[in-house]
Backbone as CSV, one residue per row, in Angstrom:
resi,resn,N_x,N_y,N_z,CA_x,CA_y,CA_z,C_x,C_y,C_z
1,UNK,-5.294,-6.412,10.591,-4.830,-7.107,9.405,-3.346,-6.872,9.217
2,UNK,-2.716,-7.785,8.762,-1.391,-7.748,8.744,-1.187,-7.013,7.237
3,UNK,-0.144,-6.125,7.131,0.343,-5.451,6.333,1.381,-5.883,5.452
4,UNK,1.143,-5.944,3.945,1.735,-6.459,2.598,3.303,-6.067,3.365
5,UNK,4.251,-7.320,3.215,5.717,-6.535,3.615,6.083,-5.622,2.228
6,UNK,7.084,-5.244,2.628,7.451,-3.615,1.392,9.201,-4.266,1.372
7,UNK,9.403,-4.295,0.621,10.798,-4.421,-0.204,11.956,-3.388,0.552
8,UNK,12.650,-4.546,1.288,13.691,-3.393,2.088,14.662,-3.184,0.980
9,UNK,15.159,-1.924,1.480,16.017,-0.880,0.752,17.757,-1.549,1.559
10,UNK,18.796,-1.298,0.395,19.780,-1.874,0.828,20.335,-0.871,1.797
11,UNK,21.348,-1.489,2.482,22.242,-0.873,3.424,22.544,0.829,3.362
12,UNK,22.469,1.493,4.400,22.251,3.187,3.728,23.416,3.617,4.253
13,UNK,23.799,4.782,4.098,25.341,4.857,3.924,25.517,5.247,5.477
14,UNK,26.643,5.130,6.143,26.814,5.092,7.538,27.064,6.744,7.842
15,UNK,26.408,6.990,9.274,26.914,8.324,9.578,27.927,8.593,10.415
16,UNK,28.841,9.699,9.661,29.923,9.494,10.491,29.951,10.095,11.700
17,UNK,28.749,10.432,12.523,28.166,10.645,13.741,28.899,10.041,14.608
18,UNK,28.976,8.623,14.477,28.791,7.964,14.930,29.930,6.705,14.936
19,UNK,30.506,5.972,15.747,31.847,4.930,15.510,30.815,4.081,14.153
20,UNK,31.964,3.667,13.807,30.976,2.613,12.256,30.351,1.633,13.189
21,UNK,31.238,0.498,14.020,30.529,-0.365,14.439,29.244,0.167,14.856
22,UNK,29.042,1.134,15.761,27.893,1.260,16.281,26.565,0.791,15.450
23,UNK,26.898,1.979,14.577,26.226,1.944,13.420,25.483,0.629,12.270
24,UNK,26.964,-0.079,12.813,26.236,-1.853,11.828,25.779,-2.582,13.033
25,UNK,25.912,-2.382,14.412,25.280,-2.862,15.223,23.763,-3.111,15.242
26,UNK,23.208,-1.577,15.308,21.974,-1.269,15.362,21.341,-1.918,13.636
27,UNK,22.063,-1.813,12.581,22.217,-2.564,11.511,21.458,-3.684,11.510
28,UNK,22.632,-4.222,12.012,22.439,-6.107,12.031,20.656,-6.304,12.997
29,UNK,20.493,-5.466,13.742,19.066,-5.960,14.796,18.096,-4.957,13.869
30,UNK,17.938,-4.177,12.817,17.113,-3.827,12.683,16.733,-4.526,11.390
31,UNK,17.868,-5.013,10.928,17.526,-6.074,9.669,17.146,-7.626,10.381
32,UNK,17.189,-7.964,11.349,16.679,-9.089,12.242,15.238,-8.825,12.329
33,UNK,14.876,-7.812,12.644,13.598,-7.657,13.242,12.971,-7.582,12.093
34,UNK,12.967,-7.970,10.609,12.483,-7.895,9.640,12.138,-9.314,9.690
35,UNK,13.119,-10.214,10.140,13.254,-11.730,9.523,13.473,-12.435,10.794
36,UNK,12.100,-12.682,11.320,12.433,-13.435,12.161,12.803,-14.738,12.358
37,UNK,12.802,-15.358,10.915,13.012,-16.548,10.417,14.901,-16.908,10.735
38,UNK,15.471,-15.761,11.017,16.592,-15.874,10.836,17.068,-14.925,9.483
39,UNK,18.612,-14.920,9.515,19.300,-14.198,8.369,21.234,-15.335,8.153
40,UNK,21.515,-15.386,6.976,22.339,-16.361,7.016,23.730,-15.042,7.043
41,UNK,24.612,-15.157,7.214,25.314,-14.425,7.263,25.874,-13.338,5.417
42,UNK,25.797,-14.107,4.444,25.551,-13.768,3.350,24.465,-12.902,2.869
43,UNK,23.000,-13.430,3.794,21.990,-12.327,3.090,22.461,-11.108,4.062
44,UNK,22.614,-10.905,5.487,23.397,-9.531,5.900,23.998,-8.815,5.054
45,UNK,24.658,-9.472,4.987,26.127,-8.843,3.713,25.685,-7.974,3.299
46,UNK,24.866,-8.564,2.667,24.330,-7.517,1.209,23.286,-7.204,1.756
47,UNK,22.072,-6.967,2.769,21.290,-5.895,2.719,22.441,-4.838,3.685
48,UNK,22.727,-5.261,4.392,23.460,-3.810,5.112,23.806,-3.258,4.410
49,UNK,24.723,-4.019,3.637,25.933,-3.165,2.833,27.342,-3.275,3.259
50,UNK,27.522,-4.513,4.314,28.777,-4.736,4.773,29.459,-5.847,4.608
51,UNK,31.013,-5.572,4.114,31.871,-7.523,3.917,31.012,-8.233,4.647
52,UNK,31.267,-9.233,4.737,31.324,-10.628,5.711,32.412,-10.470,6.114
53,UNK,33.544,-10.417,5.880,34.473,-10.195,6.881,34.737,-8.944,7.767
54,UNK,33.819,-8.252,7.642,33.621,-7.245,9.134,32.823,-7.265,9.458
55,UNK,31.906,-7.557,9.351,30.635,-8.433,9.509,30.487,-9.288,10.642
56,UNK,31.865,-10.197,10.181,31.825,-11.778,11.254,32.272,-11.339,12.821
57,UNK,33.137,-10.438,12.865,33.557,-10.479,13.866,32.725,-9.375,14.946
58,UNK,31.671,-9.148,14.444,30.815,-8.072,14.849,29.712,-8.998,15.558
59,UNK,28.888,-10.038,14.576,28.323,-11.206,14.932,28.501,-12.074,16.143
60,UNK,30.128,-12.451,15.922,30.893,-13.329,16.964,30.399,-12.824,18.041
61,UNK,30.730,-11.524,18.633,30.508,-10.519,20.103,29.058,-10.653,20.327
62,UNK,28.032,-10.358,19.400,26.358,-10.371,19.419,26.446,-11.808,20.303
63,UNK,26.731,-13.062,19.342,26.559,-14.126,20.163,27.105,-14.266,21.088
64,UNK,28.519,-14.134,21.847,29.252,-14.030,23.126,27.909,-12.935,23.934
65,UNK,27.479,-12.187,23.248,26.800,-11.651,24.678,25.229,-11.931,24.635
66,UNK,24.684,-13.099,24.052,23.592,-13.674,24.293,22.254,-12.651,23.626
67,UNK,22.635,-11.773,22.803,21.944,-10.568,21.266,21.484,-11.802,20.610
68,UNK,21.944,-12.302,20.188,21.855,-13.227,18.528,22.041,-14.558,19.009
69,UNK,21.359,-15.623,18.558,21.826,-16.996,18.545,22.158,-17.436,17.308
70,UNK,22.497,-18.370,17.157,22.902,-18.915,15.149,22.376,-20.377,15.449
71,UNK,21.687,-20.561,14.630,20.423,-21.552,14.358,20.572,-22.181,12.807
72,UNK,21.025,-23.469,13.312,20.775,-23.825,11.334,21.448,-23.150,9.928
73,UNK,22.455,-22.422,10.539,23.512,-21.786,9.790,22.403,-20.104,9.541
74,UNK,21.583,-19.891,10.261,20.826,-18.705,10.628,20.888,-17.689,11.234
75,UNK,21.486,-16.252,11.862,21.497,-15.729,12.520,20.117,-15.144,12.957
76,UNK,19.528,-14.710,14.907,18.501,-14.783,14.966,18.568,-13.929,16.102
77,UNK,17.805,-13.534,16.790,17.175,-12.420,17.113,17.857,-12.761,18.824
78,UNK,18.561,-13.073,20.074,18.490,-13.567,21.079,18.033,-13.345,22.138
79,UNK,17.765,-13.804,23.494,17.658,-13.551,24.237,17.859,-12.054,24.924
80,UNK,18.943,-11.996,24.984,19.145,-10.534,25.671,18.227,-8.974,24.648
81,UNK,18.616,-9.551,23.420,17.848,-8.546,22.332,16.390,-8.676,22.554
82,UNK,15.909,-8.962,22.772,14.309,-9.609,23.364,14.205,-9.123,24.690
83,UNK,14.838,-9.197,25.603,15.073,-8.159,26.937,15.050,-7.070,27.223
84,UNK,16.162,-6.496,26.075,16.386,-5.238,25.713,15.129,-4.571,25.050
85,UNK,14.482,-5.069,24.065,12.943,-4.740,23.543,11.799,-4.466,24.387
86,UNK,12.112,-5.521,25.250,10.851,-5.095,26.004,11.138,-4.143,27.436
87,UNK,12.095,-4.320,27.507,12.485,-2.788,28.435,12.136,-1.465,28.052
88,UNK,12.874,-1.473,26.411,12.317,-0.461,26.120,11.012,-0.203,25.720
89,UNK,9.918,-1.016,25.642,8.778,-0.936,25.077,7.683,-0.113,26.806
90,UNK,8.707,-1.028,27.499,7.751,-0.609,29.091,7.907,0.739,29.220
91,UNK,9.044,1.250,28.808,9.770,3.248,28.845,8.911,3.805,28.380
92,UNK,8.337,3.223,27.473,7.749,3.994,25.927,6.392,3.863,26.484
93,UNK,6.040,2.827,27.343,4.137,2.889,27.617,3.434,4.034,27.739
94,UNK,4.307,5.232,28.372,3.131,5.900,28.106,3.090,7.207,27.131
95,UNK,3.802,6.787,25.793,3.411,7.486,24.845,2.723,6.457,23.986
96,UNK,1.902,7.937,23.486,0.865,7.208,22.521,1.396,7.388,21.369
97,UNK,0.645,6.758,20.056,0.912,6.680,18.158,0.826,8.537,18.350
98,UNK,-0.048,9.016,18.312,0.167,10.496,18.321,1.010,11.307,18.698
99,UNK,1.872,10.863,19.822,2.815,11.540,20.574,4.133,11.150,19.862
100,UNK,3.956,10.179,19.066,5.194,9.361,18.105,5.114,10.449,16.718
101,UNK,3.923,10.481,16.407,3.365,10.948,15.341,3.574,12.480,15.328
102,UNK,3.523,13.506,16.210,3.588,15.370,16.060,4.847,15.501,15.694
103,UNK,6.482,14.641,16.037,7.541,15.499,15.642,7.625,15.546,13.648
104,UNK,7.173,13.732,13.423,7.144,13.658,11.807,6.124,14.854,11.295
105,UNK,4.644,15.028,11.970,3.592,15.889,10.974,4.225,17.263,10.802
106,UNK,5.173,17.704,12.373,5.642,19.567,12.254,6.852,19.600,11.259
107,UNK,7.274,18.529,10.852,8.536,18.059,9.558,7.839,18.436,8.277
108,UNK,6.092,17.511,8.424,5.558,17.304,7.466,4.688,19.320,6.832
109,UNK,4.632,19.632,7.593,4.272,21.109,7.236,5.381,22.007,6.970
110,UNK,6.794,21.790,7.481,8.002,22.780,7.336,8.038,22.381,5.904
111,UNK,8.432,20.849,5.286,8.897,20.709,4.190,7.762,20.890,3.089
112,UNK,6.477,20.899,3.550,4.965,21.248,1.862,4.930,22.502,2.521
113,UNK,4.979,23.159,3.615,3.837,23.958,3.908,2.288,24.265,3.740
114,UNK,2.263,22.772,3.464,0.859,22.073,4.097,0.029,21.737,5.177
115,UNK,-1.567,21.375,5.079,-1.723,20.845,6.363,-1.351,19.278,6.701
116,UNK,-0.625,18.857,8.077,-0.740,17.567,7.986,-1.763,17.166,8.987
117,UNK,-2.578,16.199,8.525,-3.620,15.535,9.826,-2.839,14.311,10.134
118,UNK,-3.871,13.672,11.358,-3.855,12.300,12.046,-5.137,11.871,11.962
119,UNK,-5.435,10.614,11.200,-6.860,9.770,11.460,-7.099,8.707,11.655
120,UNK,-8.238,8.408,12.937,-8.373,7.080,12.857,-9.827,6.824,12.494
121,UNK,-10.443,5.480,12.555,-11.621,4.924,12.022,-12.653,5.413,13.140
122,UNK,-14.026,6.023,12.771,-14.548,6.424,14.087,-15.275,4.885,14.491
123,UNK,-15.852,4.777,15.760,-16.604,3.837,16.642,-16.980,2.968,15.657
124,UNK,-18.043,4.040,14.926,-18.729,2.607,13.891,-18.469,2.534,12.512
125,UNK,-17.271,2.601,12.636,-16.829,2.485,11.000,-17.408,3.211,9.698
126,UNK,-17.875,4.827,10.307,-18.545,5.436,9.175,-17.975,6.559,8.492
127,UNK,-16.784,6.932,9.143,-15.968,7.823,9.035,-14.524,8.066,9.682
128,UNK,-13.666,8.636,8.977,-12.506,8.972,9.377,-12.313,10.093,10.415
129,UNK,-11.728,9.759,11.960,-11.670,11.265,12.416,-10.538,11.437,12.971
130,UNK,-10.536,13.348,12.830,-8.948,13.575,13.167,-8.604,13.517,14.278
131,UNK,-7.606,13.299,14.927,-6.945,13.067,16.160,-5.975,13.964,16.458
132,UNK,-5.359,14.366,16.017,-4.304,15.914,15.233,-3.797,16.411,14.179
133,UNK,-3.528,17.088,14.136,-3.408,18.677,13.357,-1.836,19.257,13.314
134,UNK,-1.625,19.851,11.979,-0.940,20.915,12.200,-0.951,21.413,10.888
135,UNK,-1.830,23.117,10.715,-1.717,23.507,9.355,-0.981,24.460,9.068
136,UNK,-1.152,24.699,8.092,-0.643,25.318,6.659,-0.184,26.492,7.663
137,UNK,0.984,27.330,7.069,1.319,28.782,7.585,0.655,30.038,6.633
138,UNK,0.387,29.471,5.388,-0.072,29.838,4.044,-1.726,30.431,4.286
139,UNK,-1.533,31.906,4.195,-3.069,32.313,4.440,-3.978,31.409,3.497
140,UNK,-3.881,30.678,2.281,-4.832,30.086,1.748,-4.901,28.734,1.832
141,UNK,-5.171,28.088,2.627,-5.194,26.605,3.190,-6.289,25.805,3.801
142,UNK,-5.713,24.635,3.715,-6.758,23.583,4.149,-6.918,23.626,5.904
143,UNK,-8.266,23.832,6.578,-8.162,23.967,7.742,-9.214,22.853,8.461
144,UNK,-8.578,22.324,9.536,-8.348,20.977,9.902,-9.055,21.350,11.649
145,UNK,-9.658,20.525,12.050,-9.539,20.761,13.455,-10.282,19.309,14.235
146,UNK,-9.494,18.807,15.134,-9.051,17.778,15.960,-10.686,17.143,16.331
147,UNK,-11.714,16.048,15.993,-12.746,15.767,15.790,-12.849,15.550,15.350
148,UNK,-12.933,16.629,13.932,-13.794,16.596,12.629,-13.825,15.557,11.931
149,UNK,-14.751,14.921,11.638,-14.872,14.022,10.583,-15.027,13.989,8.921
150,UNK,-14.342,12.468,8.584,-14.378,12.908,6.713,-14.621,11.560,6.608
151,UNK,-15.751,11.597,5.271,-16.209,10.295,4.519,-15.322,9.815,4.042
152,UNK,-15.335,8.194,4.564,-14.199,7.111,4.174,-13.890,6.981,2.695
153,UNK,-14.925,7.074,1.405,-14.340,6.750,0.450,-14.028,8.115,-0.211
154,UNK,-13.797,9.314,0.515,-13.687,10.396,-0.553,-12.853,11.321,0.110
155,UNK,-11.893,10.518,1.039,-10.946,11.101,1.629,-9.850,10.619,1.241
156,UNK,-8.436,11.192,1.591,-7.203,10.045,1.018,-7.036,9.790,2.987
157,UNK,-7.047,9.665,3.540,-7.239,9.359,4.995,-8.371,7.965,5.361
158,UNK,-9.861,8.785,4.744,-10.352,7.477,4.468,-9.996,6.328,4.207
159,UNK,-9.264,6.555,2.806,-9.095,5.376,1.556,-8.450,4.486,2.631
160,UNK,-7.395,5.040,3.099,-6.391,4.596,3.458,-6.770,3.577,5.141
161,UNK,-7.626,3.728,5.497,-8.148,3.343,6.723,-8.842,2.197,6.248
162,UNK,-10.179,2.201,4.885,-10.858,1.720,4.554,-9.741,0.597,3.886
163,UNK,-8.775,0.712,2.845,-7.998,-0.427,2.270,-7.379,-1.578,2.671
164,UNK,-7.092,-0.853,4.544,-6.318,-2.369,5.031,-7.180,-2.854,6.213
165,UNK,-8.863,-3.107,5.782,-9.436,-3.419,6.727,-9.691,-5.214,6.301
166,UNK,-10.329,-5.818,7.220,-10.246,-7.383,6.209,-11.347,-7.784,5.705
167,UNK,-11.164,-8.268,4.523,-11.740,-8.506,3.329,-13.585,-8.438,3.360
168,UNK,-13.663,-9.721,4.011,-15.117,-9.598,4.287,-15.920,-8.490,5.050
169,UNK,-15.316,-7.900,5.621,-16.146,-6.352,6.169,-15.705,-5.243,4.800
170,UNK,-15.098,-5.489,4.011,-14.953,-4.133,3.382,-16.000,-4.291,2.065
171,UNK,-15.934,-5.821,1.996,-16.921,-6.735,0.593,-17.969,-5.657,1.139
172,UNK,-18.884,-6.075,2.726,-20.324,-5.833,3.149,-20.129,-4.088,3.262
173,UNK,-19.217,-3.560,3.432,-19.185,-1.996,3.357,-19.107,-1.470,2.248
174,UNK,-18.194,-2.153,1.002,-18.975,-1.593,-0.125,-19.704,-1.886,-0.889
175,UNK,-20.752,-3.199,-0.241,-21.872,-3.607,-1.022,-23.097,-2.663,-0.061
176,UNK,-23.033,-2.093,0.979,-23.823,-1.272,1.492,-23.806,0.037,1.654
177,UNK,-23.039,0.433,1.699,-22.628,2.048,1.430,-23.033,2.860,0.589
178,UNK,-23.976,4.555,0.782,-24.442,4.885,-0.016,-23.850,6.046,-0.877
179,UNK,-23.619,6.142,-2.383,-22.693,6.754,-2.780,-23.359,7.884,-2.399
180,UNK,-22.616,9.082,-2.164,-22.546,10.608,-2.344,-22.040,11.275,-3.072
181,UNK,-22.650,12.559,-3.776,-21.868,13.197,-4.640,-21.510,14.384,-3.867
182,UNK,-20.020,14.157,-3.648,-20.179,15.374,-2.731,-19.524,16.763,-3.544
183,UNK,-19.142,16.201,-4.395,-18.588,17.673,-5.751,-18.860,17.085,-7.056
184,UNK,-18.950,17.685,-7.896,-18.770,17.067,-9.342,-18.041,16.218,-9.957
185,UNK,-16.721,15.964,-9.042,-16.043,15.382,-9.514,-15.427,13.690,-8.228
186,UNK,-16.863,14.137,-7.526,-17.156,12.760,-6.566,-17.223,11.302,-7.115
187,UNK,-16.070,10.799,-7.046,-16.160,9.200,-7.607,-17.397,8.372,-6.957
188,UNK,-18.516,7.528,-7.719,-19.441,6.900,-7.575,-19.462,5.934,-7.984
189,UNK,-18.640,5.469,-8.882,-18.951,3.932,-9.045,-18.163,2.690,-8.201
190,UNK,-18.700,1.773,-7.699,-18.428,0.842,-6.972,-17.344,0.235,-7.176
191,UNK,-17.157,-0.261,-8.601,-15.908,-1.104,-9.050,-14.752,-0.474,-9.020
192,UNK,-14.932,0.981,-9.635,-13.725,1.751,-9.649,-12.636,2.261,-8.357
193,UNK,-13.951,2.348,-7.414,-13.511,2.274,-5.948,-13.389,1.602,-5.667
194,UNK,-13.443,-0.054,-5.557,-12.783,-0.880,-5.191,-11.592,-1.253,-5.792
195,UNK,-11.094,-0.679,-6.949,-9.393,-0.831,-7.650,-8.884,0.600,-7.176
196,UNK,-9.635,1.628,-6.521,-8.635,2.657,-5.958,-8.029,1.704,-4.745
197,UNK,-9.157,1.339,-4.133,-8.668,0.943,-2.467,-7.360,-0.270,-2.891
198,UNK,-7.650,-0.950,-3.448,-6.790,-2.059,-4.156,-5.116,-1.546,-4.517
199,UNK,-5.357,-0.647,-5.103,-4.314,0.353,-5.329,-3.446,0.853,-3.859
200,UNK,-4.166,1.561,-3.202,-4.041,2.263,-2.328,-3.072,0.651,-1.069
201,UNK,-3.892,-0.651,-0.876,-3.304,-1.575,-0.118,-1.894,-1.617,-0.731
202,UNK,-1.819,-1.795,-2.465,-0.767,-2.416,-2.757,0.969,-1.364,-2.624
203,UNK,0.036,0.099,-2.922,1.075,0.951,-3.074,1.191,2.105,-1.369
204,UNK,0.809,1.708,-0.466,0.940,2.148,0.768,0.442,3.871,0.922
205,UNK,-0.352,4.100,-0.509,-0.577,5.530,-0.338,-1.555,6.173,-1.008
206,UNK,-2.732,7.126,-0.782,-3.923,7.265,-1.206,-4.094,8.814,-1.705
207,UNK,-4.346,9.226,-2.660,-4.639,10.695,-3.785,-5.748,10.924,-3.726
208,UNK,-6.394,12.259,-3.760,-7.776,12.602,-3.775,-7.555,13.961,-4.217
209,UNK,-8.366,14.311,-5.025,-8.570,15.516,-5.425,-9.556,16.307,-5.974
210,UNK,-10.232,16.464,-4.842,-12.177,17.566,-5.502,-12.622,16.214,-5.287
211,UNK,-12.362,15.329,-4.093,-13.706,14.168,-3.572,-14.624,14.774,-2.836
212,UNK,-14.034,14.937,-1.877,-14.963,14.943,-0.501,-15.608,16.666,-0.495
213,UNK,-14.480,17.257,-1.055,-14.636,18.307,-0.796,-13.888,19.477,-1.788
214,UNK,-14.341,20.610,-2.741,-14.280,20.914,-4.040,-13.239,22.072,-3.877
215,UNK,-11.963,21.214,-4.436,-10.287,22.321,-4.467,-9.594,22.007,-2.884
216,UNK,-9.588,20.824,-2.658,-9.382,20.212,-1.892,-8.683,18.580,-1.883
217,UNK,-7.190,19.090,-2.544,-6.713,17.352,-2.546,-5.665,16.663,-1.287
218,UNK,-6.077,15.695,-1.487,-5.186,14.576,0.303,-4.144,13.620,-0.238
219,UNK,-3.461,13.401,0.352,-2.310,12.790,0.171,-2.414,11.784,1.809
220,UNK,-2.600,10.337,1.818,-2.163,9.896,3.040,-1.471,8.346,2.605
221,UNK,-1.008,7.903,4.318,-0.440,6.722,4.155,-0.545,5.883,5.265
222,UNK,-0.754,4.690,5.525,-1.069,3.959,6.655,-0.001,3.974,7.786
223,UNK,-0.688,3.635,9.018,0.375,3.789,9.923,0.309,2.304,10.801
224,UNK,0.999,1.583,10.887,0.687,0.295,11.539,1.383,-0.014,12.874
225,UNK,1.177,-0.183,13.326,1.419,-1.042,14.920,2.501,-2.232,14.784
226,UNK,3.402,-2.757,16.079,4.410,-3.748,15.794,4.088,-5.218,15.212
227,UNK,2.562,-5.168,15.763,1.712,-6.488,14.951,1.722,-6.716,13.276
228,UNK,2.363,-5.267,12.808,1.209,-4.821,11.647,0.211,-4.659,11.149
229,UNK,-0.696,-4.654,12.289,-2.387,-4.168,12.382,-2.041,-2.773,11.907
230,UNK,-3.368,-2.180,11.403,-3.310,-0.485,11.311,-3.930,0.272,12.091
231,UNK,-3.499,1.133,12.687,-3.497,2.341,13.504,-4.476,3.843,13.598
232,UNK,-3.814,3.844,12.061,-4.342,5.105,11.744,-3.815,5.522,10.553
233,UNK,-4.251,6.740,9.954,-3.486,7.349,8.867,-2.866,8.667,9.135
234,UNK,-1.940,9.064,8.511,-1.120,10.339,8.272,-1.569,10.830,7.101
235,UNK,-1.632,12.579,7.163,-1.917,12.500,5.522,-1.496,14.510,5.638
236,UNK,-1.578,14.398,4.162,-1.605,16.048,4.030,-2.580,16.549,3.599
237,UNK,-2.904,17.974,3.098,-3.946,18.688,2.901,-3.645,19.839,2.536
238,UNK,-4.472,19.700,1.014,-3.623,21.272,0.247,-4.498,21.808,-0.595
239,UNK,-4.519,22.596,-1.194,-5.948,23.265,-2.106,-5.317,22.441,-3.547
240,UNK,-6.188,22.253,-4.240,-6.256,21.558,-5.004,-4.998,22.379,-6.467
241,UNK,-5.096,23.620,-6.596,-4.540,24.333,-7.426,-3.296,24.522,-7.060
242,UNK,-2.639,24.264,-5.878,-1.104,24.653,-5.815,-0.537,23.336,-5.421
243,UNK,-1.597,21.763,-5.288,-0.733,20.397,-5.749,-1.054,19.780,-6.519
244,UNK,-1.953,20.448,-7.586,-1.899,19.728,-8.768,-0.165,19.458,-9.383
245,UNK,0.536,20.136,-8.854,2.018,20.359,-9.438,2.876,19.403,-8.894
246,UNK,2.500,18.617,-7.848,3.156,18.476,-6.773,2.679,16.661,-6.238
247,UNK,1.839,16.349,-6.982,1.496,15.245,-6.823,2.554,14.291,-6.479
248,UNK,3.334,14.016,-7.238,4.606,12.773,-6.965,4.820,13.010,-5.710
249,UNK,5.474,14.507,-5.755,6.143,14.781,-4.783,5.297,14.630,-3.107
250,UNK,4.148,15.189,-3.216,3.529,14.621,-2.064,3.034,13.694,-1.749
251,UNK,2.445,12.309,-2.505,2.774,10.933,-2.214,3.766,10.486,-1.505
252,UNK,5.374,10.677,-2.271,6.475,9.902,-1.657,6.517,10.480,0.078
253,UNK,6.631,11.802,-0.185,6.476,12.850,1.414,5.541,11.969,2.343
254,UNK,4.146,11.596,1.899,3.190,11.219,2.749,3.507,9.406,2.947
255,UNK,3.688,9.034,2.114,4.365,7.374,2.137,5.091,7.602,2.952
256,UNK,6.617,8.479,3.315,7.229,8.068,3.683,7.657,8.331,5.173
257,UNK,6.390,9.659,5.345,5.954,10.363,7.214,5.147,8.453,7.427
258,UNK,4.519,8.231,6.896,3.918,7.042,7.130,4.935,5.701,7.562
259,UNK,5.421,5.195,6.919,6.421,4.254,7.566,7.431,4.907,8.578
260,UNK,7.623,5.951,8.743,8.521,6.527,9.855,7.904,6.712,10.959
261,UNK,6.798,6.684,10.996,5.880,6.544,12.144,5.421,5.252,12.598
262,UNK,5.344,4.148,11.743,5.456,2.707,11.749,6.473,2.256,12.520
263,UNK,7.763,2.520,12.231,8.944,2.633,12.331,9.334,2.457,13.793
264,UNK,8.723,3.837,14.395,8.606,4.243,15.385,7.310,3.511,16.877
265,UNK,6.281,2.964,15.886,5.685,2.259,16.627,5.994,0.868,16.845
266,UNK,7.308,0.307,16.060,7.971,-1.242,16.164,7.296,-1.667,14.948
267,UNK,6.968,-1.062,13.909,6.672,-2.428,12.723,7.674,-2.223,11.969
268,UNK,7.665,-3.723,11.424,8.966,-4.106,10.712,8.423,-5.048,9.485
269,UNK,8.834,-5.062,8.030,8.008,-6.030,7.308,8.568,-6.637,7.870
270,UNK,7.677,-8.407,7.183,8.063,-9.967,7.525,8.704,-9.916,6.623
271,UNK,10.638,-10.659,6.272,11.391,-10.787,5.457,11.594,-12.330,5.958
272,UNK,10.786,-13.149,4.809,11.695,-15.157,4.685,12.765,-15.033,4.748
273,UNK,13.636,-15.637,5.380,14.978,-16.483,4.828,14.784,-17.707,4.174
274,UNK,15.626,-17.918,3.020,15.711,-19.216,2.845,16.421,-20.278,3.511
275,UNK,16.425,-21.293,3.893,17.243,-22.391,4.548,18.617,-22.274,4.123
276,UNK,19.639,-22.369,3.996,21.208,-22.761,3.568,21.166,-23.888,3.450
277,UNK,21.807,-24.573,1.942,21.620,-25.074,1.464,22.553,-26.155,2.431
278,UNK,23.598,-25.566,2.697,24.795,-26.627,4.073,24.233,-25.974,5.226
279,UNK,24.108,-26.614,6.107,23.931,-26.705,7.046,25.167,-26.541,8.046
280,UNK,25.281,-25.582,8.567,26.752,-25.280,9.717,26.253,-25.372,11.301
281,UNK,27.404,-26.165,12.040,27.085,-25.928,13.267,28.058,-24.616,13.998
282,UNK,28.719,-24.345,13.078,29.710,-23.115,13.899,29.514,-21.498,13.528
283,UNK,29.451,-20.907,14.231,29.016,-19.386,13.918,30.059,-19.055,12.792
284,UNK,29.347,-17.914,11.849,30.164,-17.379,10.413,29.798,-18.561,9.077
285,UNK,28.875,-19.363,9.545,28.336,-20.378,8.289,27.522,-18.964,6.910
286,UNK,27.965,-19.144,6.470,26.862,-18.727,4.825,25.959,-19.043,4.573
């Protein structure tokens, strides 16, 4: 299933690592690969964060070297950039989402000192299972190990697997599915779980706390493929009493190991362009 696009963030400040051009280079193609519709030279502008007039002459070179074509007063993705993609995609064959996925999760435990897992959907869609690991340093922690399985609606791993599946299998999964109480404080009603999962599609990130399992809350976030199909989930894992405090804070953390791993597997939201209202046949049109 293709994944809700997410509202790109404007132009981020340049590092001085690095020559500037470089920097709006990689720019200009990673805001392309959002919009494949094209980008007019004006909407650049302003998501990068750069004039149009340093801008243009950056463009000009893209098209001299067959990167970018300009289409309909459009800038667009070209030939050689499409070359270049799939070269590198052949480099990359033989790592897997997981092997993309361990440098963000050992980030994701330095900065909570939490556990972070990896999950995908098992065979028959009855459960979430882990794929990897890395826990807590904290003698009192959530402990995780590479197999194990967790019930889809009372996990935040679950949720998150279960939310971006398509429509009509999730209708017949939660018109058949049998609730469990697996703590006291095990959500059971049908409707309510279907506006978590609802939640969970719209806001890219899933909370649990004393579901599945009692002083035991999850934090995860979807991980999608260059299609924007989903993958798998990322998530954390913490005793329930030392993130009750911490909630915000480990959402955004787990949202945002989640799109960086997306990131990393080639997904990009779909960003429209609108048409230009003039129509230009010469490169640097608005």
């Amino acid at each position: 299933m293709m994944a809700p696009a997410s509202p790109r963030p404007k132009g981020k400040p340049e590092s001085s690592a690095a020559p500037r051009s470089v920097n709006r280079i990689l720019q200009i193609f990673d805001d392309l690969c959002s919009r494949p519709t094209g980008a007019s030279l004006a909407t650049l502008s302003e998501s990068i964060g750069v004039p149009k007039s340093s801008l243009l002459n950056l463009l000009r070179g893209l098209l001299a070297s067959n990167h970018l074509t300009f289409v309909d007063g459009l800038y667009q993705l070209g030939p050689e950039a499409y070359g270049m993609a799939s070269a590198i995609i052949a480099a990359r064959r033989f790592l897997s989402f997981a092997d993309l996925a361990r440098p963000v999760m050992r980030r994701l435990v330095d900065m909570t000192q939490e556990t972070a897992v990896l999950a995908v959907m098992s065979g028959d869609k009855k459960s979430a299972i882990y794929v990897e690991k890395f826990e807590s340093p904290t003698a009192i922690r959530f402990s995780a190990t590479v197999g194990d399985s967790r019930p889809l609606l009372w996990s935040a791993v679950g949720r998150v697997l279960l939310a971006f599946q398509v429509d009509h299998w999730l209708n017949e999964y939660m018109r058949t599915v049998k609730m469990v109480k697996h703590t006291p404080h095990t959500e059971v009603k049908r409707a309510r779980l279907r506006e978590i999962l609802e939640e969970v599609r719209r806001t890219h990130v899933a909370v649990t706390a004393d579901q599945g399992t009692l002083n035991v809350s999850g934090f995860a976030a979807p991980i999608f493929d260059s299609s924007g199909a989903l993958v798998a989930a990322v998530g954390l894992a913490a005793p329930t009493d030392r993130a009750r405090t911490r909630i915000g804070e480990f959402s955004a953390i787990a949202h945002d190991a989640g799109l960086e791993i997306s990131r990393l597997m080639g997904y990009r939201p779909f960003i429209p362009e609108k048409r230009p209202r003039r129509r230009s046949s010469r490169a640097g049109g608005t």
